[in-house]
C-alpha positions in Angstrom: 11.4 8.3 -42.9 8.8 5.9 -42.6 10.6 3.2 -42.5 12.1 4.3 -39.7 8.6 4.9 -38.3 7.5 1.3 -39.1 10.7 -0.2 -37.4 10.4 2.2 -34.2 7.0 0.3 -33.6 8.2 -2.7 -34.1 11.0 -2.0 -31.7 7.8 -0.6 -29.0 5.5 -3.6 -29.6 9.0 -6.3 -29.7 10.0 -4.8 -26.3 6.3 -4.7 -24.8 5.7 -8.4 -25.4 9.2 -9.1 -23.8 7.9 -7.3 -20.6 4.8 -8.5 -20.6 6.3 -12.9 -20.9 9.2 -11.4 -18.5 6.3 -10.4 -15.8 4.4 -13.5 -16.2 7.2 -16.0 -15.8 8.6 -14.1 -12.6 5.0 -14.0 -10.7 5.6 -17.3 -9.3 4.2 -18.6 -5.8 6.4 -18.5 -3.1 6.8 -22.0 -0.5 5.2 -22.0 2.9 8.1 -20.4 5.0 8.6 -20.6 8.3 4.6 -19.6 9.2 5.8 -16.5 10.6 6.6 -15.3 14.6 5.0 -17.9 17.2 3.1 -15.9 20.0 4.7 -15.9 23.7 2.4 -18.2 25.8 2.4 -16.2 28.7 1.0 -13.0 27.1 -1.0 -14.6 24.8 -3.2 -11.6 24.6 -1.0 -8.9 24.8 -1.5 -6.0 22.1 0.4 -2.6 22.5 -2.6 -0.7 21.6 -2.0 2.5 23.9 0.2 4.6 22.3 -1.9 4.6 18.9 -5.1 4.4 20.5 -4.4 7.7 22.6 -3.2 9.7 19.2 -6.5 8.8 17.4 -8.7 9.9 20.4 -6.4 13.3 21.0 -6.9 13.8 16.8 -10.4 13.2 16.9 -10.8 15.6 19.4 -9.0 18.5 18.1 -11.1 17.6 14.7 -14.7 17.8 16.5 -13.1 21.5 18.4 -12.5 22.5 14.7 -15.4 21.4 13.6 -17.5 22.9 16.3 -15.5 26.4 15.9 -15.8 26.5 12.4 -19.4 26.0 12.4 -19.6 28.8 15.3 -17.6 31.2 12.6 -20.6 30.8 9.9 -23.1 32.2 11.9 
């Protein structure tokens, strides 16, 4: 029985350094790349901000309404 013990931990610690030299060798750098998508000249400053900038203004209005009728609800 404990033999079998000592070899199951030696099977655990084998496999663990295996991982561990398998992780290192595959974090490796990638190249340059292309540099990514070149911005249209014409728009140059063109962001579609609107549809997200309207849902964090509508949710932080309903929050400050909750806020403001829970607060009434305490007193």
């Amino acid at each position: 029985m404990n033999s079998i013990a000592s070899a199951l931990r030696l099977t655990v610690a084998a496999t663990g350094v295996f991982l561990l030299a398998g992780g290192f060798t595959l974090a490796v750098a990638q190249g340059p790349g292309s540099g990514g998508p070149q911005p249209d000249p014409q728009q140059p400053t063109a962001v579609p901000i609107d549809g997200g900038a309207s849902l964090l203004l509508a949710a932080g209005v309903g929050f400050g309404l909750k806020k403001l009728r829970d607060q009434r609800k305490r007193r």
